[in-house]
C-alpha positions as CSV (number, residue, x, y, z in Angstrom):
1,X,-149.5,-30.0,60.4
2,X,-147.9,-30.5,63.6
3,X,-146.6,-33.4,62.6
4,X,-146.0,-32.4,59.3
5,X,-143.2,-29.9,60.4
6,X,-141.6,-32.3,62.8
7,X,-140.6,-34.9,60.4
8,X,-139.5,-32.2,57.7
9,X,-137.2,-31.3,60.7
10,X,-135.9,-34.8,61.7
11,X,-134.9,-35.2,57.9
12,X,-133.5,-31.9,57.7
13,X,-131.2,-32.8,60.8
14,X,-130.4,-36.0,59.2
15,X,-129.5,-34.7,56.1
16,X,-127.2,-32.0,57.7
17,X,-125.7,-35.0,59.5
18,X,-125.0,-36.7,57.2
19,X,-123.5,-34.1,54.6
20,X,-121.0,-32.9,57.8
21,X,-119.9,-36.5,58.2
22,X,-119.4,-36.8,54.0
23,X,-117.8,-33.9,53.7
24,X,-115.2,-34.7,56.8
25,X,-114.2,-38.1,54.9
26,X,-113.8,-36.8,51.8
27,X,-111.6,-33.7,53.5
28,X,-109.4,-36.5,55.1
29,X,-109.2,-38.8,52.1
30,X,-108.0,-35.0,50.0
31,X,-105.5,-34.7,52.6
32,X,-104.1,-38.2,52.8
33,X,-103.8,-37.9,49.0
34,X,-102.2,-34.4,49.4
35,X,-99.5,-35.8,51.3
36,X,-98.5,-38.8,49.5
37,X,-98.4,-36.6,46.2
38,X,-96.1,-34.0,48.4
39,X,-94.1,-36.8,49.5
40,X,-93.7,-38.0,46.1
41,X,-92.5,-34.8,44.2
42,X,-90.0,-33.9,47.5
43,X,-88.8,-36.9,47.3
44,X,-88.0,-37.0,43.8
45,X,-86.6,-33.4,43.8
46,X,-84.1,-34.7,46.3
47,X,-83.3,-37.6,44.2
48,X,-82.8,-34.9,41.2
49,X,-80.3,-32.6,43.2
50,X,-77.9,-35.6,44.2
């Protein structure tokens, strides 16, 4: 049983692992997106006001 609770651990670790590491790409990929998209539409409000 021992045994048993060990490995339910070690995946359990693992899995929290790996859902912090997912979830820190996808944030950065999100914000790289946010800023070309805010680059974007300030960019071509500027162009409009000329």
């Amino acid at each position: 049983m021992l045994n048993r609770n060990n490995n339910l651990l070690g995946v359990g670790i693992i899995a929290i692992l790996l859902t912090t590491i997912y979830t820190a790409i996808l944030t950065s990929l999100l914000m790289k997106t946010k800023e070309r998209v805010d680059f974007i539409y300030y960019k071509e409000r500027t162009n409009k006001d000329a």
